[in-house]
C-alpha positions as CSV (number, residue, x, y, z in Angstrom):
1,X,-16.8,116.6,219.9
2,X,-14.8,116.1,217.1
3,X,-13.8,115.6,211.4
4,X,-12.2,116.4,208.6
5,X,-12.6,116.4,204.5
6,X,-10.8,113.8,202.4
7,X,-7.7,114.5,201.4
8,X,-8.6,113.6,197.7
9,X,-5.6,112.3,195.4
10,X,-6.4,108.8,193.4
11,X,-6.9,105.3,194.7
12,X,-3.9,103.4,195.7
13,X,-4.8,99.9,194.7
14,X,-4.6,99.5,190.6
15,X,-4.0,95.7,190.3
16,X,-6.4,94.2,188.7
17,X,-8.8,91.8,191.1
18,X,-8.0,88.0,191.2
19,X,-10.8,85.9,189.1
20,X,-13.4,85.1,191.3
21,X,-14.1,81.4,191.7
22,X,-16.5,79.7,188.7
23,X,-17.0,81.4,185.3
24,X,-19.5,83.6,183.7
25,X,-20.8,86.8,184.9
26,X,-20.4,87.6,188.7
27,X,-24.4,88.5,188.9
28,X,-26.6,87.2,186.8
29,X,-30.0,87.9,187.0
30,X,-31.9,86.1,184.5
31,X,-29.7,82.9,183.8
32,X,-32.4,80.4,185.7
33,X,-30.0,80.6,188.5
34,X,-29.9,82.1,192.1
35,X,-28.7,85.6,191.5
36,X,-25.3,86.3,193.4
37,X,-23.0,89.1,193.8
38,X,-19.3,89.3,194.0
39,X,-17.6,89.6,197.2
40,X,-13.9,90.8,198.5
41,X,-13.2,87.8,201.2
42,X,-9.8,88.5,202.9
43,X,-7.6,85.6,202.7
44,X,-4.4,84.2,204.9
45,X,-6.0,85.5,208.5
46,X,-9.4,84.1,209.1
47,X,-8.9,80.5,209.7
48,X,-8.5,78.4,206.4
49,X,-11.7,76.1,207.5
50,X,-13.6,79.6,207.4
51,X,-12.5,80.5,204.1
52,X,-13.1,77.1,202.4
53,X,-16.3,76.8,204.5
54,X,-17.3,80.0,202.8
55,X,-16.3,79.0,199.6
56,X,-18.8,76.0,199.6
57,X,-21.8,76.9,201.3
58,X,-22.4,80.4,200.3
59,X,-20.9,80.6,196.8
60,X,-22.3,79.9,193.6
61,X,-20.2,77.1,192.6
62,X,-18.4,76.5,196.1
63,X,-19.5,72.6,195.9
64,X,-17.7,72.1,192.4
65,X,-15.0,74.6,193.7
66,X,-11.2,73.4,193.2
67,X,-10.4,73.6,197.1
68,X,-6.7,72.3,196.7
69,X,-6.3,75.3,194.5
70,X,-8.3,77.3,197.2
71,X,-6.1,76.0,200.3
72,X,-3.4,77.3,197.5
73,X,-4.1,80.5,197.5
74,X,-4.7,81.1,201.4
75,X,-1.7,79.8,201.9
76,X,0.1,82.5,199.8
77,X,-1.9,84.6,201.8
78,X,-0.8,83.5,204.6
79,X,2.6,84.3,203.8
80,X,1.9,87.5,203.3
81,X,0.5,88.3,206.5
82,X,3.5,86.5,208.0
83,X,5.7,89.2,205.6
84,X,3.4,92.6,207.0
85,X,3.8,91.3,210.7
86,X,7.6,92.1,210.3
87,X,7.8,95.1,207.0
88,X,4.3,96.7,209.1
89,X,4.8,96.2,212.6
90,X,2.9,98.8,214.4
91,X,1.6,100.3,211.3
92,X,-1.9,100.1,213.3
93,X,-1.1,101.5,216.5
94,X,-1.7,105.5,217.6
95,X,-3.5,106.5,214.7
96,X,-4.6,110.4,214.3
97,X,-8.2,111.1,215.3
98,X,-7.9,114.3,213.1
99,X,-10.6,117.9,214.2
100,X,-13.7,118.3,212.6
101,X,-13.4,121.7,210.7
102,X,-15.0,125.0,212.0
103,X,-17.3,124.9,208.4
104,X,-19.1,121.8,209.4
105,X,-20.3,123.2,213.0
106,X,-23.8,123.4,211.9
107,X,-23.7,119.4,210.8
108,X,-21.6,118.6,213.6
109,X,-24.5,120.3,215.9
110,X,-27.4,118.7,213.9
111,X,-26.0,115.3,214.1
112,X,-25.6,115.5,218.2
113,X,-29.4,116.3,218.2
114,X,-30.1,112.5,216.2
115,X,-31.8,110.5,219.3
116,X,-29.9,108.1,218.0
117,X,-27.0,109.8,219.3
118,X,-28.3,110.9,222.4
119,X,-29.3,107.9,223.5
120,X,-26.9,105.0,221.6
121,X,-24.0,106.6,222.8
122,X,-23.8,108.2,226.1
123,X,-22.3,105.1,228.2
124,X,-18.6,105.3,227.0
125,X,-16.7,108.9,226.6
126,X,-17.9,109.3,222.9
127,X,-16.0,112.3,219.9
128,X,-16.6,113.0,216.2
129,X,-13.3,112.9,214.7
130,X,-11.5,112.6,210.6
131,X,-9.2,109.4,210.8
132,X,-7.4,107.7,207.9
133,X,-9.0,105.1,206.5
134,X,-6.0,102.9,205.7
135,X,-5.3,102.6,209.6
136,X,-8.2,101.3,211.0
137,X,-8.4,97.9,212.0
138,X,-11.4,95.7,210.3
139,X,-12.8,92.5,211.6
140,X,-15.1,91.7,209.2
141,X,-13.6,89.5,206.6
142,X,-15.5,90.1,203.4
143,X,-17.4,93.2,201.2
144,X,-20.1,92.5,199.4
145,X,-19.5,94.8,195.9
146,X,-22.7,94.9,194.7
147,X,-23.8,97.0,198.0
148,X,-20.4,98.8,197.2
149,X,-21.7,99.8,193.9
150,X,-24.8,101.4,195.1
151,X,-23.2,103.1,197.7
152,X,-21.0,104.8,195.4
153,X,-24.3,105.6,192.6
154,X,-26.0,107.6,195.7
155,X,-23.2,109.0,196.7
156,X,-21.5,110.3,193.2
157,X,-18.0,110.3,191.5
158,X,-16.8,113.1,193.6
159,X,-18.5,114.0,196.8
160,X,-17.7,117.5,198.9
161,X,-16.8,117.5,202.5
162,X,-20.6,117.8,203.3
163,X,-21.9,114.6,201.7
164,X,-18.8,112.7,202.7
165,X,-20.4,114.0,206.2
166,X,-23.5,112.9,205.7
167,X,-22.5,109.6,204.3
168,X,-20.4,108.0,207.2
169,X,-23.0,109.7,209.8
170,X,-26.7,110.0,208.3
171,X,-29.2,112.2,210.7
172,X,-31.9,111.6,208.2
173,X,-32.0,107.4,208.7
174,X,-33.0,106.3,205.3
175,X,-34.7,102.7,205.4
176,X,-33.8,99.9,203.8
177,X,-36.9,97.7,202.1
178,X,-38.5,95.5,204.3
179,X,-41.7,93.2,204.5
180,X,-43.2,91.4,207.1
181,X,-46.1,89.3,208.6
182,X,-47.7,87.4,210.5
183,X,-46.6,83.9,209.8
184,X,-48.5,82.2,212.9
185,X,-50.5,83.6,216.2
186,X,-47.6,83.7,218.2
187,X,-44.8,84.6,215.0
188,X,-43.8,87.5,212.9
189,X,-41.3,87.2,210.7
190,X,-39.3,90.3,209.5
191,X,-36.9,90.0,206.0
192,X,-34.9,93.1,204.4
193,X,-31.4,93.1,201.9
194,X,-30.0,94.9,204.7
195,X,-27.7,93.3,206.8
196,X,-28.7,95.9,209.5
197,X,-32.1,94.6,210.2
198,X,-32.2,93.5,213.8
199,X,-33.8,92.6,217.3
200,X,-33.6,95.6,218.8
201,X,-34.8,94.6,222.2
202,X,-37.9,95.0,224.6
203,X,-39.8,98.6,225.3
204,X,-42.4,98.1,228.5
205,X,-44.6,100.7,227.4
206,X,-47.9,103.1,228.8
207,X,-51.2,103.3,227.5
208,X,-50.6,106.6,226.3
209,X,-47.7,105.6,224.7
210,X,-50.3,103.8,221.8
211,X,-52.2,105.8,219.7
212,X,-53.8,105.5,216.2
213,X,-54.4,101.9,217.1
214,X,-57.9,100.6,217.9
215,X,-57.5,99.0,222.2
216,X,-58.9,95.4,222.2
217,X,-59.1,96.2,225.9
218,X,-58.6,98.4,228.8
219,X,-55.4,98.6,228.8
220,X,-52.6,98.8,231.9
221,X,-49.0,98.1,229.9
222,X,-47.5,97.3,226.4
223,X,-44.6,94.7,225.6
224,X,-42.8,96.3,222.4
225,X,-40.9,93.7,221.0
226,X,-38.7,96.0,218.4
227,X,-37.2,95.1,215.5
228,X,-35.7,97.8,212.8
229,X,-32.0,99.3,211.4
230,X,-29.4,100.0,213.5
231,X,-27.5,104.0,213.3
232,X,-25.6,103.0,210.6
233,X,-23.1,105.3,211.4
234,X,-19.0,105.2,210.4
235,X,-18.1,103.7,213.9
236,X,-15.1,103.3,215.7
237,X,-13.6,101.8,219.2
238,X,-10.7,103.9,220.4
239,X,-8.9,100.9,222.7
240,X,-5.6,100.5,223.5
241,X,-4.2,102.8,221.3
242,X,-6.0,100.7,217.7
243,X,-9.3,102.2,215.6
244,X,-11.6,99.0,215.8
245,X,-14.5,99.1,212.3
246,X,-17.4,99.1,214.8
247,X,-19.6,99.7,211.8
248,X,-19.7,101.3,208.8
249,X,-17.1,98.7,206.5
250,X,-18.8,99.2,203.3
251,X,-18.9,103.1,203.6
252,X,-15.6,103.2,204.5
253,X,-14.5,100.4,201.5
254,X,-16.9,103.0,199.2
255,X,-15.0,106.0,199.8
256,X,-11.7,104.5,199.7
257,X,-12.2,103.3,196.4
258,X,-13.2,106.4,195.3
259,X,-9.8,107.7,196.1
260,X,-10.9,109.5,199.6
261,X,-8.0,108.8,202.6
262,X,-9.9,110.5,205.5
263,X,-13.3,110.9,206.7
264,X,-15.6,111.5,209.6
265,X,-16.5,109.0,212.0
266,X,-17.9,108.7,215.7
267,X,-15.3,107.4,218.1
268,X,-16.4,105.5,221.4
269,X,-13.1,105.5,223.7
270,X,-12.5,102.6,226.3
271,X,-10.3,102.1,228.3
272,X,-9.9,98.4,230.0
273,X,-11.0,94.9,228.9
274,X,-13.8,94.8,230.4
275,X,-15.3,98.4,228.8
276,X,-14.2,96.6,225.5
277,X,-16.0,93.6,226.4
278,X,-19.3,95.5,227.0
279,X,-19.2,97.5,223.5
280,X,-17.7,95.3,221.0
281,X,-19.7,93.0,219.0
282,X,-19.8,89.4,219.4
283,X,-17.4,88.8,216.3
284,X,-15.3,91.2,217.6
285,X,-14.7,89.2,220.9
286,X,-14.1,86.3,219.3
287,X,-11.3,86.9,217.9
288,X,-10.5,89.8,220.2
289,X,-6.9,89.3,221.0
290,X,-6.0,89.7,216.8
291,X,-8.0,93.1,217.0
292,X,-5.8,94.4,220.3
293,X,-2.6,92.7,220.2
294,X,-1.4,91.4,216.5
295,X,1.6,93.5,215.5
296,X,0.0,93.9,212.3
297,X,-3.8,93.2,212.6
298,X,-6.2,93.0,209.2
299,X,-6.9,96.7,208.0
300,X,-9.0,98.6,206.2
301,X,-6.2,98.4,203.0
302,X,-5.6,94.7,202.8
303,X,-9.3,95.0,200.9
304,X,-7.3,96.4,198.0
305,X,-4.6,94.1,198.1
306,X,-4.6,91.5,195.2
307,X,-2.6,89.4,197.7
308,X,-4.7,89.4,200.3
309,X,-8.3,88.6,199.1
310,X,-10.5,86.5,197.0
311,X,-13.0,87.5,194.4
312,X,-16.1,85.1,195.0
313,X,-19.6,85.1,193.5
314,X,-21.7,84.6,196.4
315,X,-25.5,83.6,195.9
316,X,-27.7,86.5,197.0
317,X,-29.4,86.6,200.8
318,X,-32.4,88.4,202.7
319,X,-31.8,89.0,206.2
320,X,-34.7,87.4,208.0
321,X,-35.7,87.9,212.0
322,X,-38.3,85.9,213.6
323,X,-39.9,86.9,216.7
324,X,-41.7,84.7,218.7
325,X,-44.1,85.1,221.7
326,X,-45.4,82.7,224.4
327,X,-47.8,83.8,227.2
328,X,-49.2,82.1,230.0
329,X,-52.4,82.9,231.8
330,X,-53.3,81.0,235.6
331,X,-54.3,81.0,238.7
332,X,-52.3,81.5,241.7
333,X,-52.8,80.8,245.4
334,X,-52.9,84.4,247.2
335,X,-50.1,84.1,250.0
């Protein structure tokens, strides 16, 4: 098992942002309006029908958006990525996956005993490691920097090696709010801020495994139909030599911004397509060939590069699950 403390030293990105798209403030909460919050939407490598698609339906003003002057400025983008194929070749290939040092043994023990360790990683050869944050490839193409902001108010203006620890790979599991009901016999519906609510899947339980609950019956089994927060840890996939953002993209935006070049992450190593296949996440695959093969793939930095992103207020979301039933009681012959 393998991490490392940041490195320190200031941020490298001081251009001011580009104005995000409309005019006013970027999240306003008592105007009469739907309260939004600025995002950092990478521009010039998702596909331009993404970006403008993003632009109308999820931003504030995206219907009375200028989209000539939109197609504009991913173009310019696009440029650029067409410049950093050639001046960055290879600039995401064999990065360090640095020690963890001997005074974090204790965490580093703690954090193996998380069941969500134990039991969420034990398919593919897994390490803790310190990697630099620049090098890692990202697939997601926008931050949201309100979240960003409140990331950075729990974690402080200058955090030691321990909390930068505990930040990219939380034992403790704080929850996010969520609320949620019954909406019909056969429907609950779950909602939460966090983009981490989820399905998390079927659990065929015992009887024993109930308790605390009055039994409307005798009972021989229990269906768990689960639904919570993912780990949440700093995640990465080790394939063919690249870092692939499994998780973890606003913790590792948060501490780059606040100047920190390294940190502790857990590393799941693969090592053929169909490994990969198995682990990444859907949005991954889809675009999987840009994550493994691009001579100069999105990273972690193009977030802090005026020339690469868009500023863009973006109306405010819950994250909602539904989970439906149906059962179906008959008679069958005996054969």
């Amino acid at each position: 098992m393998i991490v490392k403390p940041d490195n320190g030293g200031p941020a490298s990105h001081v251009s001011a942002a580009p104005e995000p798209i409309g005019s006013g403030p970027a999240a306003s909460e008592g105007s009469g309006r739907d309260p939004v919050d600025d995002y950092i939407y990478l521009i010039g490598r998702p596909t331009l029908r993404q970006f403008l698609d993003f632009v109308k339906h999820r931003s504030r003003d995206g219907r009375r958006a200028d989209l000539g002057l939109m197609t504009d400025e991913w173009r310019e983008a696009a440029r650029r990525v067409l410049q950093l194929e050639t001046e960055e070749a290879g600039a995401a290939d064999r990065p360090a996956i640095q020690s963890l040092p001997k005074s974090m043994e204790s965490l580093r023990q703690e954090f193996m005993r998380d069941p969500l360790v134990q039991h969420g990683y034990n398919t593919f050869p897994t390490q803790l490691g310190v990697v630099e944050l620049d090098r890692l490839t990202v697939f997601q193409p926008h931050i949201d920097l309100s979240f960003v902001r409140l990331l950075k108010t729990r974690l402080g203006p200058a955090p030691g090696p321990e909390e930068v620890f505990r930040f990219c790979l939380p034992f403790d599991h704080p929850e996010p709010p969520v609320r949620w009901a019954r909406s019909h016999h056969d429907t609950y519906v779950f909602t939460s801020p966090s983009n981490d609510l989820r399905f998390l899947g079927c659990m065929a339980l015992q009887p024993e495994n109930v308790s605390g609950y009055p039994l409307p019956g005798v009972l021989v089994g229990v269906l768990g139909l689960a639904v919570g927060f993912c780990s949440n840890f700093l995640s990465l996939i080790c394939v063919d030599d690249r870092l692939i953002m499994h998780n973890g993209s606003h913790r590792a935006y948060t501490l780059r911004e606040l100047g920190i070049t390294h940190a502790p992450a857990l590393i799941q190593h693969v090592y053929s397509r169909e490994e990969f296949n198995t682990i990444a996440s859907s949005a991954v695959l889809r675009q999987g060939e840009t994550y493994l093969k691009h001579r100069r793939p999105p990273m972690l930095k193009d977030y802090f590069d005026p020339r690469l992103h868009k500023v863009i207020p973006v109306i405010r979301r819950l994250r909602q699950v539904t989970v439906k039933f149906q059962v179906d009681e008959a008679y069958v012959p005996v054969l």
